[in-house]
C-alpha positions, -999 to 999 in steps of 0.1 A, spaced: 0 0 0 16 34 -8 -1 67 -3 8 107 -14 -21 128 -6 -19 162 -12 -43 177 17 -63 211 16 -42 242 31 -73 249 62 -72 280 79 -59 280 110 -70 303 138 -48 314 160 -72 338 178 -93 314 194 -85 303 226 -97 287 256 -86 284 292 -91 255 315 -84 242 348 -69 212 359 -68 195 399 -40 219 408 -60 249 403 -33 259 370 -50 279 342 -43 256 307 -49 275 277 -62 257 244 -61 269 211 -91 260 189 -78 262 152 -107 247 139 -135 264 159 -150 278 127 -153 238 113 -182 240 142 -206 263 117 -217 233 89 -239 259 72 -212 285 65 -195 289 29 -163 275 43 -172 245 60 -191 236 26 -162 242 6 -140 219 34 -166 193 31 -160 193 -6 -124 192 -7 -128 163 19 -150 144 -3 -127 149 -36 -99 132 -16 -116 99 3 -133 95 -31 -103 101 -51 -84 78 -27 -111 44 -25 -117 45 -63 -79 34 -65 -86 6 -46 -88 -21 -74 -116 -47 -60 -138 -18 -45 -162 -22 -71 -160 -61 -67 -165 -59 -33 -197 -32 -34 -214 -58 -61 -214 -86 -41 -218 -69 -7 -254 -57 -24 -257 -94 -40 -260 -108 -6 -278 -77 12 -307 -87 -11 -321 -111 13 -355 -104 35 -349 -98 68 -373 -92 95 -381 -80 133 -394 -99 160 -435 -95 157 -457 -83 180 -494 -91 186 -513 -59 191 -550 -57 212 -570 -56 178 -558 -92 175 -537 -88 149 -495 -91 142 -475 -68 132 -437 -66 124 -407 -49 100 -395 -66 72 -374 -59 43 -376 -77 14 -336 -68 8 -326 -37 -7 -360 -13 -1 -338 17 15 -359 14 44 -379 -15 61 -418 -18 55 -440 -20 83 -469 -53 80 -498 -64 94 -510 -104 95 -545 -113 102 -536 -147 116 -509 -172 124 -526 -199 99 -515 -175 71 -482 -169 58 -461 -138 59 -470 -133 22 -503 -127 30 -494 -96 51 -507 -64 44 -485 -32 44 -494 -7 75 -472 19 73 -443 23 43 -416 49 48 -404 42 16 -431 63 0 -427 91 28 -395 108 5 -378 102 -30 -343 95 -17 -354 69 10 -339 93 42 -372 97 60 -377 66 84 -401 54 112 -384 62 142 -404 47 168 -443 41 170 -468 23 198 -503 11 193 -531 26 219 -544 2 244 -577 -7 223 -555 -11 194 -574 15 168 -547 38 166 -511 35 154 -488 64 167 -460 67 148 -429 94 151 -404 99 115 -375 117 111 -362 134 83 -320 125 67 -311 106 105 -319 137 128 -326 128 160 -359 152 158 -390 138 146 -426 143 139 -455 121 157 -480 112 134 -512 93 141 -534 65 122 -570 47 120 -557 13 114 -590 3 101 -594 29 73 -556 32 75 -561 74 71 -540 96 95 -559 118 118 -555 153 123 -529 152 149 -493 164 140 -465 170 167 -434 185 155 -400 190 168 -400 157 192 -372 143 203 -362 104 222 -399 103 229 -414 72 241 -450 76 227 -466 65 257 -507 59 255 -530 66 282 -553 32 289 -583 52 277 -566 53 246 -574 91 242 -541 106 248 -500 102 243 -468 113 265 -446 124 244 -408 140 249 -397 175 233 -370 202 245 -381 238 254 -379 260 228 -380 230 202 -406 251 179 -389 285 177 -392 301 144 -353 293 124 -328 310 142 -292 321 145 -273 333 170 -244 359 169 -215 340 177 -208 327 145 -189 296 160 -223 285 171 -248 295 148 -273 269 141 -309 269 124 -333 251 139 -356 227 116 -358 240 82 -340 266 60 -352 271 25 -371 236 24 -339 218 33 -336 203 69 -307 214 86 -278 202 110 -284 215 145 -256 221 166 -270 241 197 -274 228 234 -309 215 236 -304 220 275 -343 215 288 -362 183 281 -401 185 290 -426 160 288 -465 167 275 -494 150 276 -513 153 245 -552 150 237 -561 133 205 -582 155 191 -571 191 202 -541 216 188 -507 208 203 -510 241 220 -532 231 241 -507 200 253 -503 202 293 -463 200 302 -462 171 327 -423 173 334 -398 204 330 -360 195 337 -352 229 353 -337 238 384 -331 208 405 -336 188 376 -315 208 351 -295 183 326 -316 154 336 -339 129 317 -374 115 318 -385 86 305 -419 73 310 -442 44 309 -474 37 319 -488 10 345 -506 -20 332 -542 -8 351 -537 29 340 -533 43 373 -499 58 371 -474 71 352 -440 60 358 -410 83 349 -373 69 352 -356 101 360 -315 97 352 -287 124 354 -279 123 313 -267 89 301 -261 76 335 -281 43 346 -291 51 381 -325 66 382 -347 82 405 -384 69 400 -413 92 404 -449 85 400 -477 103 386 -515 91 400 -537 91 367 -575 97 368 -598 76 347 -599 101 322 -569 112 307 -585 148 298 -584 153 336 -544 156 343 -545 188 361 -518 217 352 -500 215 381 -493 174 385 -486 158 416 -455 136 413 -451 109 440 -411 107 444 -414 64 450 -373 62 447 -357 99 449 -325 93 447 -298 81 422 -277 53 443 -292 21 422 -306 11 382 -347 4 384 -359 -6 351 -399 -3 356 -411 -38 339 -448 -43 353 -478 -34 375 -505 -55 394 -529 -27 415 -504 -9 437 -472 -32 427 -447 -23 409 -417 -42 398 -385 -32 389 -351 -51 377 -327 -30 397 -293 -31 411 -302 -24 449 -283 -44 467 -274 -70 435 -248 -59 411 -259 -84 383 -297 -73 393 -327 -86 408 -363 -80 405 -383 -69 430 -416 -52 436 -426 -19 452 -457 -12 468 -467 20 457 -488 31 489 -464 13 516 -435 14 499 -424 -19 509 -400 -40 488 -403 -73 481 -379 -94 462 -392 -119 436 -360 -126 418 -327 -127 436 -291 -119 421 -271 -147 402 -237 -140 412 -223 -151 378 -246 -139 351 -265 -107 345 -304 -104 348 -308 -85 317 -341 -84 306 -378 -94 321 -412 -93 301 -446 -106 317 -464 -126 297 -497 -147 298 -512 -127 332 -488 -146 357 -454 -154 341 -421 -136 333 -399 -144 307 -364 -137 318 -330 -130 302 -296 -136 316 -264 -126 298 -237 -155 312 -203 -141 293 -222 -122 268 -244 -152 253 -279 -146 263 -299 -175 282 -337 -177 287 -362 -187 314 -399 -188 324 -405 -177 358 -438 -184 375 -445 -140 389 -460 -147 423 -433 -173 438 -402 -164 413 -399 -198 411 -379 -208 380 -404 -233 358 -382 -238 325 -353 -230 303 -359 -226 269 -335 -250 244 -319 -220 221 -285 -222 202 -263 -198 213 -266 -159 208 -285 -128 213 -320 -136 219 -347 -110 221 -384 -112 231 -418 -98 223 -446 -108 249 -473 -93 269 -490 -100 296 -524 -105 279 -513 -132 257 -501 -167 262 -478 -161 228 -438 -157 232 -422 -145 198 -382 -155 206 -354 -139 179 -324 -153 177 -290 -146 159 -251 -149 159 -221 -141 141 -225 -175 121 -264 -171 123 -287 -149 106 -325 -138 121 -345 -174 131 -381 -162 146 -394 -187 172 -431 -189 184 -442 -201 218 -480 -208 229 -478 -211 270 -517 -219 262 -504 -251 250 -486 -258 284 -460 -241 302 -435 -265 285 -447 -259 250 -417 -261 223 -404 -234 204 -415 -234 169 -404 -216 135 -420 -188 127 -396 -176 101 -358 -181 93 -340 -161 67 -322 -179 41 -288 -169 39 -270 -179 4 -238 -172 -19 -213 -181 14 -210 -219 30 -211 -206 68 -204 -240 77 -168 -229 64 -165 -205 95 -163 -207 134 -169 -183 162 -147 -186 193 -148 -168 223 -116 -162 240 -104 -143 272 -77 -119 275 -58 -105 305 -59 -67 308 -44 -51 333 -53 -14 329 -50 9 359 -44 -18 384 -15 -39 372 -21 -58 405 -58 -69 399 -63 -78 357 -97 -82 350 -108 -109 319 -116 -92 286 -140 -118 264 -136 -112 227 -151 -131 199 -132 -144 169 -146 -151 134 -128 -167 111 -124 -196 85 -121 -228 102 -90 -239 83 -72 -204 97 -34 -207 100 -17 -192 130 12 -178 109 9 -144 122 1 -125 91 -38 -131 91 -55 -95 83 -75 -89 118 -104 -65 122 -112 -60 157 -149 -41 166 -153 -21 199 -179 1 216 -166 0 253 -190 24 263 -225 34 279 -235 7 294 -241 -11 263 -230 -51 252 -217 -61 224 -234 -89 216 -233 -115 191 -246 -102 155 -246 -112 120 -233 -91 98 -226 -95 60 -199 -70 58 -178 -90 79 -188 -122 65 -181 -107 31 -145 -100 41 -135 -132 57 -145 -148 24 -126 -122 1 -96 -120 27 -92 -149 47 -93 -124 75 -103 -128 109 -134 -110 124 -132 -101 160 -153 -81 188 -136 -74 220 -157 -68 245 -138 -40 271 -152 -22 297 -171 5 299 -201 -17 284 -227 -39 301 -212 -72 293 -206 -78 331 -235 -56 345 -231 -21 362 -196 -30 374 -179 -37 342 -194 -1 333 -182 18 363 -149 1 355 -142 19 322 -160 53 326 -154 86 343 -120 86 359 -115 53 347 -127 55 313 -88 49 301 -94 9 311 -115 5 278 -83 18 257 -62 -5 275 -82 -34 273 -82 -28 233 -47 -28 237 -49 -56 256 -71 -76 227 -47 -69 202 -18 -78 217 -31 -109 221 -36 -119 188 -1 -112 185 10 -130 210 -5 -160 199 4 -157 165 -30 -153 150 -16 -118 133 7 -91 138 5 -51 139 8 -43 103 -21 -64 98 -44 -55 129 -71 -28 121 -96 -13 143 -130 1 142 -159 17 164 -189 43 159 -204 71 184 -185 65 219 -167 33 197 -150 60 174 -139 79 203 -126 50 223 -106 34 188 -94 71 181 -79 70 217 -63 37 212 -45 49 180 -29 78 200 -17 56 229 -2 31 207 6 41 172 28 10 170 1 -15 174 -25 -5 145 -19 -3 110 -56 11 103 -79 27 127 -119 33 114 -131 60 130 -172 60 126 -194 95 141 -170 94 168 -172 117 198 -133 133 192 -132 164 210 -135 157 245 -131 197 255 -165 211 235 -189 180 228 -209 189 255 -218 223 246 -233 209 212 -269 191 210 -274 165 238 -236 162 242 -239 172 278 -257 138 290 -226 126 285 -204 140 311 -213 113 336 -194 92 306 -168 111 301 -163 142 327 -174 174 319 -142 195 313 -155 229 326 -148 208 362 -115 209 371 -110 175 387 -132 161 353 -105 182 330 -81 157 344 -99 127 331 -105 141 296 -72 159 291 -53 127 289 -76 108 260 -96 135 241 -85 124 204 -81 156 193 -60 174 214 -35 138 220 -27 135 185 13 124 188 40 156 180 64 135 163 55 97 155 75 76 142 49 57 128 9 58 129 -18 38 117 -43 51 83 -71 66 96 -106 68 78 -131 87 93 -168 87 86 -196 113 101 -233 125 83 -233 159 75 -268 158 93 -258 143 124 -270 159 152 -261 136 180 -221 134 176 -221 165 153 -201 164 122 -173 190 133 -156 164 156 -147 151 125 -143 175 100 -117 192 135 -101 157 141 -95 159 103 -77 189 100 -57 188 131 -46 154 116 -40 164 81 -21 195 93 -1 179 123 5 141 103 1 146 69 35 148 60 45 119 83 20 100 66 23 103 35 57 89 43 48 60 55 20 56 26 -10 60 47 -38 80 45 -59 103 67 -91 108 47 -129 112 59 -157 104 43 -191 126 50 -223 113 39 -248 139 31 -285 135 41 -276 115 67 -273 119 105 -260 92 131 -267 59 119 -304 51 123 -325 53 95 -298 55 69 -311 40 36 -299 7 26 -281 14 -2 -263 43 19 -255 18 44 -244 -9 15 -218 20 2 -203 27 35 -198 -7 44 -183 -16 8 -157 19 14 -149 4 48 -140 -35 45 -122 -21 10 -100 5 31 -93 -19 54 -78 -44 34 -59 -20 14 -51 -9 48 -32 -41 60 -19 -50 23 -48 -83 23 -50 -103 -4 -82 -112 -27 -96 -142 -30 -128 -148 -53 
């Protein structure tokens, strides 16, 4: 692989500067060069955008098998694939399906179990809601006497959305139109006359800009076109909407102001109606409080003024509301179990009760109630997911259910004897399974639907799980890092096998198993392995493994990356000029990290929306329910814990070598906003290029327009990216093709 890029000459500005303080109490004063990149409406950020685009385009059409590899990347993407179904109260089944390449997924109806899923009727098509396919269903929830459908879309991956609502039986949208929503829940009242739904204040201002020009932002629309959004949305409020009347008449339920500035409702409803339950968190952060909101019969008689009962007021613990019977309500929650239990609550007496108790060794992940009486339970036991029946009264443990191993996921409610079970793996695309606890409680699991996977013999390829010894910031106490391996099963350890590791670390979130027919693709073509290394900072080991790699010790999840590759050196399944990288969102920031630490042990590092500059990303958007993640910077003590692996600003002086760096970010992203990339670019460019192009490796980034985050992209946006990627990658680490 050789590389001479000739990189756009970006204004640097000198002028702008900004002063921190670090644990000592000593001023540290930062120049921002690139403070102006933070504008993506202005003349010159469009013109660097360009420029950026000319050269990652220029640069992947040299790769000779890109094409090849885009063809039959969209070959194999043509396949149906499908969600887990749901049976709704108007007796009916609903679910998402694709048929392979429809840019987004279809939403269907099915009269009956007896027919077949080609019988299904389309409910709602997002396909048809815009010409380039970038308007998708963001979320939606069926009222309690299942006539209506509400629905929220957004428009080229924004986080904002509109909530739309539909007569299933004529299939005609009411009235009713909420703009300018935003990681609403759609929650119905039981009366089925009314929805909670989530905004930020100031959400429907007319467009706007401010003064400073480092900030200015429009908000919603600007000559027809939606556009990026960079501002702090700082005050979430929740509303209570009347089907039926003008959104201005909509009664705010919950302000985050004051005491409760910078947190987070999210609510539910009780089974009976009675209540509504908020989980109220600080941000991102898992502990919650839990406050309770009585509910008259009729839900056009929520006063102005409500009365919220604080059940739980404080943030020590996680409860995750998961049912009610009459003044119980139960909660899987970290009080007093690490791995979680599940207990119930009386509202009135507040008495606790536990029905579940703690497994010491595996994490009580998930609990639906199903058929009146019964909970379906998930454990994670070393990030392979395991399922139970559990009778609700006794929390006696009745069955296990006989599943392969993988991720499992569940759709059940507590009115129907019916369990949908999906299941998938690296080696195993989506199989739907059907249960009928009306049958008995030991009913088998039956195929509902299994997608056919064709054009590569899987039976070719194993999944291993291995675990690697990380010692991080206590030398004295190394922890086990799991990591999966994909690979062919004939796999040589001659040390030069191209490697691609995946990461998140981050959150509170698992990486579970997946399928994925990117990475399938590329074992085939490469003969590379496939790997996802499951560091802290994630939920693989319940709330501790997260506390173990976030705020002041958010550097564990770089070191037990480095930890993971080593490995695979060590035992000779690759070495460093064949080991690349990748993450998205807090994944890019965490892989970005890791290429700054060690330089030596990556020859390619994918950076995907990642959060790179660790000193502003919480003045931007929602950025600032992040600083339980990450530290908020503006605190001196926090400083100290971003200072040392904020991508941006650790970016070696003089490296002897580094690894080629692709980035990729949505010019409509308005979660990790586009200028930590388009900064993280140019400070790279500027600072490396010369080094790099040297060496023969590139720093390019590739900027999608119309799109935002990640959700909702259109298929054949997704298809493109994924074809750039695996292709940079193995030009990357000098892989050979094989047809």
């Amino acid at each position: 692989m050789s590389s001479t890029i000739t990189y756009p000459s970006v204004r640097r500005d000198l002028s702008v500067l900004d002063t921190y303080t670090d644990k000592s109490s000593s001023t540290i004063t930062i120049n921002d060069a690139y403070r102006w990149l933070e504008d993506p409406d202005s003349k010159e950020t469009t013109e660097f955008v360009s420029q950026q685009n000319v050269i990652s385009e220029d640069y992947l059409n040299k790769i000779p098998y890109r094409t090849k590899f885009f063809e039959h990347l969209k070959e194999l993407f043509n396949i149906p694939k499908f969600s887990c179904p749901s049976k709704q109260p108007n007796g009916k089944y609903y679910y998402f399906m694709n048929t392979g390449l429809q840019n987004q997924d279809i939403y269907y109806e099915l009269d009956s179990l007896k027919k077949s899923t080609d019988e299904s009727q389309i409910l709602l098509d997002p396909n048809t809601f815009s010409k380039d396919g970038t308007v998708a269903i963001q979320s939606l929830n069926f009222s309690f006497d299942g006539k209506t459908l509400c629905y929220s879309v957004s428009d080229a991956g924004s986080d904002w959305s509109t909530i739309y609502f539909m007569d299933i039986a004529s299939r005609k949208k009411l009235d009713d139109v909420i703009t300018r929503t935003k990681f609403s829940s759609l929650r119905w009242t039981t009366d089925s006359r009314g929805i909670f739904y989530a905004t930020y204040a100031g959400a429907n201002d007319n467009i706007t800009s401010d003064n400073d020009s480092s900030t200015s932002t429009n908000k919603g629309e600007k000559n027809g076109e939606t556009v990026i959004e960079v501002n702090r949305t700082d005050i979430q409020e929740v509303y209570f909407h009347r089907i039926g009347t003008p959104r201005s008449s909509d009664i705010c339920i919950a302000r985050c102001v004051d005491d409760l500035n910078e947190h987070f409702f999210s609510v539910e409803t009780s089974d009976d109606g009675q209540y509504l339950i908020a989980d109220v968190t600080k941000g991102t952060l898992r502990e919650s409080k839990v406050w309770i909101l009585p509910l008259l019969n009729l839900s056009d008689s929520i006063v102005e003024q409500p009365n919220w009962l604080k059940l739980i007021d404080n943030m020590d613990f996680v409860y995750d509301f998961v049912t009610s019977q009459g003044d119980l309500l139960y909660f899987r929650t970290t009080a007093q179990a690490q791995n979680f239990r599940l207990i119930s609550i009386n509202i009135k007496t507040k008495e606790i009760k536990e029905i579940i108790s703690e497994d010491k060794h595996n994490i009580l992940e998930d609990v639906t109630r199903v058929y009146e009486k019964y909970f379906v339970v998930r454990y994670l036991a070393d990030v392979k997911s395991i399922l139970y029946l559990y009778d609700m009264e006794s929390g006696k443990q009745l069955r296990k259910f006989d599943l392969p191993i993988g991720t499992i996921s569940v759709w059940g409610d507590q009115h129907e004897s019916e369990i949908f079970v999906r299941l998938e793996s690296f080696l195993s695309p989506t199989i739907i399974y059907i249960c009928d606890l009306a049958d008995s409680l030991d009913a088998p699991l039956t195929l509902f639907k299994q997608i056919e996977f064709q054009g590569i013999d899987l039976n070719e390829l194993i999944t291993e799980q291995v675990f690697v010894d990380s010692a991080g910031l206590d030398p004295s106490n190394p922890v086990k890092v799991p990591m999966f391996l994909v690979h062919r099963k004939n796999l040589q350890k001659t040390g030069d096998n191209p490697t691609h590791i995946y990461v998140y670390g981050g959150f509170s979130h698992a990486m579970k198993p997946f399928f994925s027919i990117g990475a399938l693709l590329w074992i085939y073509h490469f003969h590379g392995i496939f790997a996802v290394a499951n560091v802290r900072g994630g939920a693989e080991y319940g709330e501790a493994w997260h506390r173990d790699g976030y705020k002041s010790k958010k550097i564990n999840t770089y070191h037990d990356l480095n930890a993971c590759a080593e490995w695979l050196i060590s035992e000779k399944y690759t070495q460093s000029n064949k080991v690349s990288i990748a993450g998205g969102s807090n994944g890019g920031l965490t892989v970005a990290a890791c290429a700054n630490m060690r330089p030596d042990l990556f020859a390619n590092v994918i950076i995907q929306v990642g959060v790179l500059d660790l000193y502003r990303y919480h003045k931007f958007t929602i950025g600032y329910y992040w600083c339980g993640e990450f530290g908020n910077p503006d605190i001196s003590e926090e400083f100290e814990w971003v200072k040392s692996i904020s991508p941006l600003h650790n970016i070696p002086k003089d490296p002897k070598t580094y690894p080629a760096i692709l980035m990729t970010t949505g010019d409509h992203d308005d979660r990790v906003v586009p200028a930590h990339s388009f900064k993280y670019a140019a400070q790279l460019q500027y600072q490396l290029g010369e080094t790099m192009n040297r060496l023969g490796r590139p720093l390019i980034v590739r900027i999608d327009v119309r799109a935002g985050h990640g959700a909702g992209k259109p298929t054949i946006k997704r298809i493109e990216e994924i074809a750039d990627t695996y292709s940079f990658i193995s030009y990357a680490l000098g892989a050979q093709w094989h047809d």
